[in-house]
C-alpha positions as CSV (number, residue, x, y, z in Angstrom):
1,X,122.5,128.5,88.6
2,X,124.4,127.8,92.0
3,X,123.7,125.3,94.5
4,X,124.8,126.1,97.7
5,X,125.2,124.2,101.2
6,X,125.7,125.7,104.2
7,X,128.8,124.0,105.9
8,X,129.8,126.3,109.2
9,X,128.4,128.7,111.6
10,X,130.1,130.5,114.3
11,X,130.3,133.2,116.5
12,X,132.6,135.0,114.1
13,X,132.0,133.8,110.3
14,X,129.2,131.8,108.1
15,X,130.7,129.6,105.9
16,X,128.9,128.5,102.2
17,X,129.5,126.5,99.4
18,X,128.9,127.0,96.1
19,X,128.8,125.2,92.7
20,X,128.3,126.6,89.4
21,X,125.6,124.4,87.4
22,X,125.9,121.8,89.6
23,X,129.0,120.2,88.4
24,X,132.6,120.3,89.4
25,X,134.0,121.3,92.8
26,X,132.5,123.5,95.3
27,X,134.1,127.0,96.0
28,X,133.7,128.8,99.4
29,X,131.9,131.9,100.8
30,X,132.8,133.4,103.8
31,X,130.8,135.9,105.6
32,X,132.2,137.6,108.4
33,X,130.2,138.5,110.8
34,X,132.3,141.3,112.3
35,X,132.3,143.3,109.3
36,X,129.1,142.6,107.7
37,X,131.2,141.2,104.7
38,X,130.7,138.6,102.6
39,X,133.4,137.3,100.3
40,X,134.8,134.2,97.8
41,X,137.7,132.5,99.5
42,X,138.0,130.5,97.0
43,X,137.0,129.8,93.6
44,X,134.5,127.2,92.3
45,X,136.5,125.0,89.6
46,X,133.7,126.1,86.9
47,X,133.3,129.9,88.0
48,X,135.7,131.4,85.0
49,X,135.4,133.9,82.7
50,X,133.7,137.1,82.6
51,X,130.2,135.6,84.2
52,X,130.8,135.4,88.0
53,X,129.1,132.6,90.2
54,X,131.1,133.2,93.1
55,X,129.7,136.9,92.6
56,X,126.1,135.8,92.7
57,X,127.1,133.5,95.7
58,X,128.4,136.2,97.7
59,X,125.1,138.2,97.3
60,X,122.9,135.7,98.0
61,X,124.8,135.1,101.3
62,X,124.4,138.6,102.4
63,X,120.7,138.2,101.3
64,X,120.5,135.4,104.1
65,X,122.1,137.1,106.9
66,X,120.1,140.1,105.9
67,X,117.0,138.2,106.9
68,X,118.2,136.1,109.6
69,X,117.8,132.8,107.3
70,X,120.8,130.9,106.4
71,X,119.3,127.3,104.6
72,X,121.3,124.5,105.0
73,X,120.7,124.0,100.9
74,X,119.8,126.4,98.6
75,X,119.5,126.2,94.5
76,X,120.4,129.8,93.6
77,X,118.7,130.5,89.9
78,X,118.5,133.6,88.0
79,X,117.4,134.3,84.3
């Protein structure tokens, strides 16, 4: 599970945050609008090992933009 918060939009980049179980610090997605890219610019401080939150994250974000929805909060869950 991530939770996410939107924290920026521009005319250039959307800016998320996201936090693995909902506990520790947030890490950061950027999504550049430019290239139709989204990426982790940083590392949530529980997103280790093999299973990738930030991953997950990224998709999710290019889900949004995909259908012109960005929510300011989002719980991301999978199973």
């Amino acid at each position: 599970m991530n939770v996410m918060k939107l924290k920026e939009v521009n005319e250039r980049n959307i800016v998320y945050f996201y936090q693995p179980e909902g506990e520790g610090d947030f890490g950061e997605i950027l999504y550049e609008i430019s290239l139709c890219e989204a990426r982790v610019v940083k590392r949530a401080e529980k997103d280790e090992g093999g299973f990738s939150y930030g991953e997950k994250a990224v998709r999710k974000v290019g889900e949004f933009v995909a259908k012109n929805n960005l929510p300011i909060n989002y719980t991301q869950a999978w199973y």
